[in-house]
MIKE-778023 format. One line per field, with one value per residue (C-alpha): z, y negated, x negated. Coordinates in steps of 0.5 Angstrom, whole numbers. Example, Ala and Ser with C-alpha at 12.3 -4.5 7.8 and 13.67 -1.06 7.14 Angstrom:
// MIKE-778023
up <- 16:14
north <- 9:2
east <- -25:-27
***
This chain:
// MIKE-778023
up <- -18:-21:-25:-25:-31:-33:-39:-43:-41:-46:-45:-38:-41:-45:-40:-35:-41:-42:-36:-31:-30:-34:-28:-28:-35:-33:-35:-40:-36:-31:-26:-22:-17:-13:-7:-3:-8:-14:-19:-24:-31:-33:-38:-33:-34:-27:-26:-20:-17:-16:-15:-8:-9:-8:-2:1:0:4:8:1:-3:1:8:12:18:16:11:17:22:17:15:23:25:18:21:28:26:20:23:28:26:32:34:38:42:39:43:38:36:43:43:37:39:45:40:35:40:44:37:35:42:42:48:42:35:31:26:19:11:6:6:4:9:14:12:12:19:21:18:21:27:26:26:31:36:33:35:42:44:41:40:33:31:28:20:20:22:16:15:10:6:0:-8:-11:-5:-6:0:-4:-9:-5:-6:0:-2:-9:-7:-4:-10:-16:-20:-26:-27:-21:-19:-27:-26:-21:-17:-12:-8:0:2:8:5:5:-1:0:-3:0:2:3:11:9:7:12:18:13:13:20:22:18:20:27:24:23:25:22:18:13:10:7:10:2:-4:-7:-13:-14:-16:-9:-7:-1:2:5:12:18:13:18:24:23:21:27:31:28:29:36:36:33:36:30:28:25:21:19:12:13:9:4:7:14:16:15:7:8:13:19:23:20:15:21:26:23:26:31:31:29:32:38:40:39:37:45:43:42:35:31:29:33:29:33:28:25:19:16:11:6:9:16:13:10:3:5:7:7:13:15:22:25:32:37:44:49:48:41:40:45:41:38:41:39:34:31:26:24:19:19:16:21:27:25:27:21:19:27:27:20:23:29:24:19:25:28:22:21:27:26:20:21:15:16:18:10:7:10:8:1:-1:-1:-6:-10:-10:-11:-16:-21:-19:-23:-29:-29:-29:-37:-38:-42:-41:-34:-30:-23:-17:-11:-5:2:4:-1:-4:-9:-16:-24:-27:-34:-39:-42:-41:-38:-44:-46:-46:-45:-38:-40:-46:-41:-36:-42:-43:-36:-36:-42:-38:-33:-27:-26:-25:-27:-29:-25:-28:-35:-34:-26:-26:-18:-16:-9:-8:-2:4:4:-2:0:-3:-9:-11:-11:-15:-20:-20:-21:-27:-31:-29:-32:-38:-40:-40:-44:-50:-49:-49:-55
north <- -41:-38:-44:-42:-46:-46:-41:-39:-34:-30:-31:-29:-22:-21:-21:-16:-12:-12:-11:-9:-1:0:2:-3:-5:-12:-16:-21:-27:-31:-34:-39:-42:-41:-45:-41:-38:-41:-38:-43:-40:-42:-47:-50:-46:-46:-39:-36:-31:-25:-20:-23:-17:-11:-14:-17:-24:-25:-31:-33:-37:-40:-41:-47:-44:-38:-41:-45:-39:-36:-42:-43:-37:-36:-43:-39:-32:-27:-20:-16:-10:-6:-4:-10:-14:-20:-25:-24:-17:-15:-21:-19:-12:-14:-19:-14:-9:-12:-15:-9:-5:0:3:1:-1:2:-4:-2:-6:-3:0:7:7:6:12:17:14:16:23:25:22:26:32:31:31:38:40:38:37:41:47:49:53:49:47:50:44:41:35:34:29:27:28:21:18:13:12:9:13:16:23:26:22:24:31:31:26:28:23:26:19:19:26:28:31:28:36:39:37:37:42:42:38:41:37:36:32:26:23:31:32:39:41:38:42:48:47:45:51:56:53:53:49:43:37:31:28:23:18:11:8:6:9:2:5:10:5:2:8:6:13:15:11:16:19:16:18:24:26:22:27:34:31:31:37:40:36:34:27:22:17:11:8:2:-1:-5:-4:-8:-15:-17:-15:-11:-15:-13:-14:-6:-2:3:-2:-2:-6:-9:-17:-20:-26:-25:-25:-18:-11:-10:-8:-1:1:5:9:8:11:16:13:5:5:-3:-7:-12:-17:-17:-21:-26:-23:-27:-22:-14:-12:-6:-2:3:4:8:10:13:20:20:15:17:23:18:18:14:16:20:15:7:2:-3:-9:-6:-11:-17:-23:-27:-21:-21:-29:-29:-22:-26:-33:-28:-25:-31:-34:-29:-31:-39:-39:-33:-29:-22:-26:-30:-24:-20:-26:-28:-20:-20:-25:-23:-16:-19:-24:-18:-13:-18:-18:-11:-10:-13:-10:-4:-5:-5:0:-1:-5:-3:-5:-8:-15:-18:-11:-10:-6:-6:0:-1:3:7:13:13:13:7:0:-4:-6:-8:-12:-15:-17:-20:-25:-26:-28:-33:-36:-37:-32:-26:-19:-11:-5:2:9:6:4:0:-7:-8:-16:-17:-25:-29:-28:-36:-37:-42:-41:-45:-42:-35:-37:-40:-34:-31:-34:-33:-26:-26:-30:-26:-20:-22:-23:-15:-13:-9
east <- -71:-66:-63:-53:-52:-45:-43:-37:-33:-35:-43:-41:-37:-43:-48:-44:-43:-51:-54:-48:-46:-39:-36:-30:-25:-23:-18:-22:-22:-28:-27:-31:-27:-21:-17:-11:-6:-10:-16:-19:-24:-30:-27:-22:-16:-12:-8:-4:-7:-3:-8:-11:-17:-13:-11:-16:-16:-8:-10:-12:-18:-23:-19:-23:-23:-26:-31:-33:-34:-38:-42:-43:-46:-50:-54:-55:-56:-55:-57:-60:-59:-56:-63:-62:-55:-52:-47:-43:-41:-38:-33:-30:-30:-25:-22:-20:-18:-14:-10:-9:-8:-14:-19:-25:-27:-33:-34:-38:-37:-33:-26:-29:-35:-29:-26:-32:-33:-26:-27:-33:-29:-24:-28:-33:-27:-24:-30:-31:-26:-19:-25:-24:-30:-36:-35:-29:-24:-20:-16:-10:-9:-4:-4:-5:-9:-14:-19:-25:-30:-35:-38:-33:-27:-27:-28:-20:-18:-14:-16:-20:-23:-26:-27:-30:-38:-39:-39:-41:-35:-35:-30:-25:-19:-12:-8:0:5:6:13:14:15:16:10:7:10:9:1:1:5:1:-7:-10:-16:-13:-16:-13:-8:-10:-5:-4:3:4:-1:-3:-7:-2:2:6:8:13:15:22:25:22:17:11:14:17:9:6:11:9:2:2:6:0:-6:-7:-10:-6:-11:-7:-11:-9:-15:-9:-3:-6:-7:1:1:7:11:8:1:0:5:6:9:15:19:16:15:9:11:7:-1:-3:1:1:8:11:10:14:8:1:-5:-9:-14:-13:-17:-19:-22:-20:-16:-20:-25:-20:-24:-30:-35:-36:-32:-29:-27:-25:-21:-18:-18:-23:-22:-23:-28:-31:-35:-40:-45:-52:-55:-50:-47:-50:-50:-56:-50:-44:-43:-46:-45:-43:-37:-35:-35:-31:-26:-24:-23:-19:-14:-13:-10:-5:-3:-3:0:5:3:6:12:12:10:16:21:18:17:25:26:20:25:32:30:26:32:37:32:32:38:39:31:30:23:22:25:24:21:18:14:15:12:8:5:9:10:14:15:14:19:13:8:2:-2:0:-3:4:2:-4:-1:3:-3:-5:0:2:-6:-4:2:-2:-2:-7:-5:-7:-4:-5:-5:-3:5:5:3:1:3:0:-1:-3:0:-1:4:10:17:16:9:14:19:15:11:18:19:13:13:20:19:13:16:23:17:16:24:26
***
C-alpha cells in the first residue's frame, strides 16, 4: 500500500517537476488542506483563498453538505456507466432543469468536455433541424476566448500558447471581436451557414473581460433574428459567481428556488461546470430545450463517467447550497465593496490601473505590459502575506474567492491586496 507521509513543500515541487508533464507554471506554494475560504501548506501556513480553482470552489473548501452527499453515495454505489439505469441520475436531471428552467440536461465531467458536447449539439440541430447542408455549419466564436484546451477548441483559440504545434486544426469556426455587437450582425448578415454563437458572459482567462450593459442581449436578439444559437459558456461565470444564479440572468432575482423567472437573456444552450460540483468532483452539463437537445439520440454521444451517481448526488448538494446560503446574493453584495474600496486605492496608484468584474469574479490591471513578470512578483507577495492569487496574460491578477466569504473576510482580504501592492509603487 502506497504509504502518504508528509513532505515539504519543496519535495513535494520536486516530485511534480520530476514525474509530472510540464504542463502547468504554479505559484510556488503546496497546499494539503483547505475548509471554507482558507488554504493552508504542508508546513502549516494558513492563506486565504483567492482563486477558488477558477471558480470552481464557490461554496468554498470542503462544504459538509456536499462532503457528506458524496461520501453517502460513494458507500452506495460509485458507477453504472449509462449501459444501466441509476436511481440517482434521473433525479438530478429534474433537479437541475427545473433550477435552471430548461426541457433536459445532458450531464458529462469537465468544463471543455461540456463544451465539445455543446458544439456537436449545435451542429447536429443545424443539420436536422435549421437544414444546412452536411459539414458545412459553422459557429461564431470571440478573440480571446477560452473553453478549455481540447484539440477542437484551440483550433478557434488565439492563443499562441495553447494553439502552437498542436495542428491540424478542426475547421468550422468563425473569429469576431468580442463586446463587437456590429461584428456579430455583419457575420450573420453575410452567412447562411451559421449554426451557433458561442460566447463566455464575461472572458475570465482573458483577464475578467465584462462586455458592455446590453451586449448579451443585443446578441441573443440578432441570434434569434437569424435562427442562430445562442451558446452561453457559463462554466466560470455560472452557479452565483457573478452575482446571479447565471451572468446571463441579468437582473433577475436569485432569492428565489429556481430561475423559473424571465431572465434577461436565456441561452438556447447553458453550458456548466466548476461550481456545479461545489469543486468537489469532476462534473459538468449541458442544458437545453427539447427541440435542440432532441437531435441526440443514442449512440451519438456518451461518456462512461457522465451521470454518475456520485457527481449527480454531490451537483444536487452543490446547487442547493447556493441556494441555502444565498451566495449569488453575497457575491453581487461583497463584489462592490471589494471594487469600491480598490478603486480608492487606484485612485493614488501608479501601478495599478483598473479593476473590473461583476459579483466575486474580479480583476487588476497591473500598470505593465504583458511580457513582464510584475503580476506574478505581486502573487508572490500577496502569497507572503497570506493570501493565494494568480496573474493571466502577464500584466492581470484575476481575484475569485469564495462565494462564502463574510464581509470581514473581504475586508481583510482588501487590506492585504492593498498593503501588498503599496510595496510595488514607485
Amino acid at each position: 500500500m502506497i504509504q502518504l507521509e508528509s513532505i515539504s513543500s519543496q519535495e513535494a515541487m520536486n516530485l511534480e517537476d520530476q514525474y509530472g508533464a510540464h504542463n502547468y507554471h504554479p505559484l510556488p506554494v503546496v497546499l494539503t488542506k483547505g475548509e471554507g475560504v482558507f488554504v493552508w501548506d504542508v508546513e502549516g501556513k494558513k492563506y486565504y483563498d483567492f482563486l477558488s480553482a477558477y471558480s470552481s470552489l464557490n461554496q468554498g473548501h470542503g462544504h459538509p453538505k456536499i462532503v457528506n452527499a458524496l461520501i453517502e453515495q460513494a458507500q452506495r454505489l460509485t458507477l453504472t456507466s449509462r449501459a444501466f439505469y441509476n436511481d440517482v441520475l434521473g433525479k438530478y436531471e429534474e433537479f437541475a432543469t427545473q433550477y435552471f428552467n430548461f426541457d433536459k440536461l445532458l450531464p458529462m465531467n469537465t468544463g471543455a468536455e461540456a463544451v465539445e458536447t455543446a458544439i456537436k449539439i449545435c451542429r447536429r440541430w443545424a443539420y436536422e433541424v435549421k437544414g444546412i447542408d452536411e459539414n458545412q455549419a459553422k459557429i461564431i466564436v470571440c478573440n480571446n476566448n477560452f473553453h478549455g484546451r481540447t484539440t477542437t477548441i484551440i483550433s478557434f483559440s488565439n492563443d499562441a500558447n495553447a494553439k502552437r504545434n498542436f495542428g491540424p486544426y478542426t475547421e468550422g469556426f468563425l473569429n469576431i471581436p468580442y463586446n463587437d455587437i456590429d461584428a456579430l450582425e455583419t457575420v450573420l448578415s453575410k452567412h447562411s451557414d451559421i449554426a451557433g454563437f458561442l460566447v463566455e458572459p464575461i472572458q475570465g482567462e482573458a483577464g475578467v473581460m465584462v462586455p458592455d450593459e446590453g451586449y448579451l442581449k443585443k446578441a441573443k436578439a440578432l441570434c434569434t433574428q437569424y435562427n442562430v444559437l445562442f451558446l452561453a459558456d457559463e462554466v466560470q461565470t455560472g452557479i452565483a459567481r457573478t452575482g446571479r444564479l447565471l451572468a446571463t440572468c441579468g437582473n433577475c432575482t436569485c432569492e428565489q428556488k429556481d430561475c423559473s423567472g424571465t431572465p434577461d437573456i436565456k441561452p438556447d444552450i447553458l453550458i456548466l461546470g466548476k461550481a456545479l460540483s461545489g469543486g468537489l468532483y469532476p462534473v459538468s452539463a449541458v442544458l437545453a430545450n427539447n427541440d435542440i437537445m432532441n437531435v441526440i439520440k443514442p449512440g451519438s454521444h456518451g461518456s462512461t463517467f457522465g451521470g454518475n451517481p456520485i457527481a449527480a448526488a454531490v451537483a444536487m448538494a452543490a446547487l442547493e447550497v447556493v441556494n441555502d446560503e444565498h451566495l449569488a446574493e453575497n457575491a453581487e453584495r461583497l463584489g462592490i465593496i471589494f471594487r469600491d474600496e480598490l478603486n480608492k486605492y487606484i485612485k493614488q496608484s501608479t501601478i495599478v490601473k483598473l479593476v473590473r468584474g461583476k459579483g466575486l469574479l474580479n480583476a487588476i490591471v497591473i500598470n505593465e505590459h504583458e511580457q513582464s513578470d510584475t503580476a506574478w512578483n505581486i502573487c508572490l507577495k500577496l502569497r507572503d502575506n497570506g493570501l493565494l492569487a494568480k496573474p493571466t496574460h502577464g500584466n492581470i491578477i484575476r481575484f475569485a474567492p469564495p462565494l462564502v466569504m463574510t464581509e470581514e473576510q473581504l475586508r481583510d482580504c482588501v487590506a492585504i491586496i492593498i498593503k501588498t501592492l503599496k510595496t510595488f509603487e514607485d
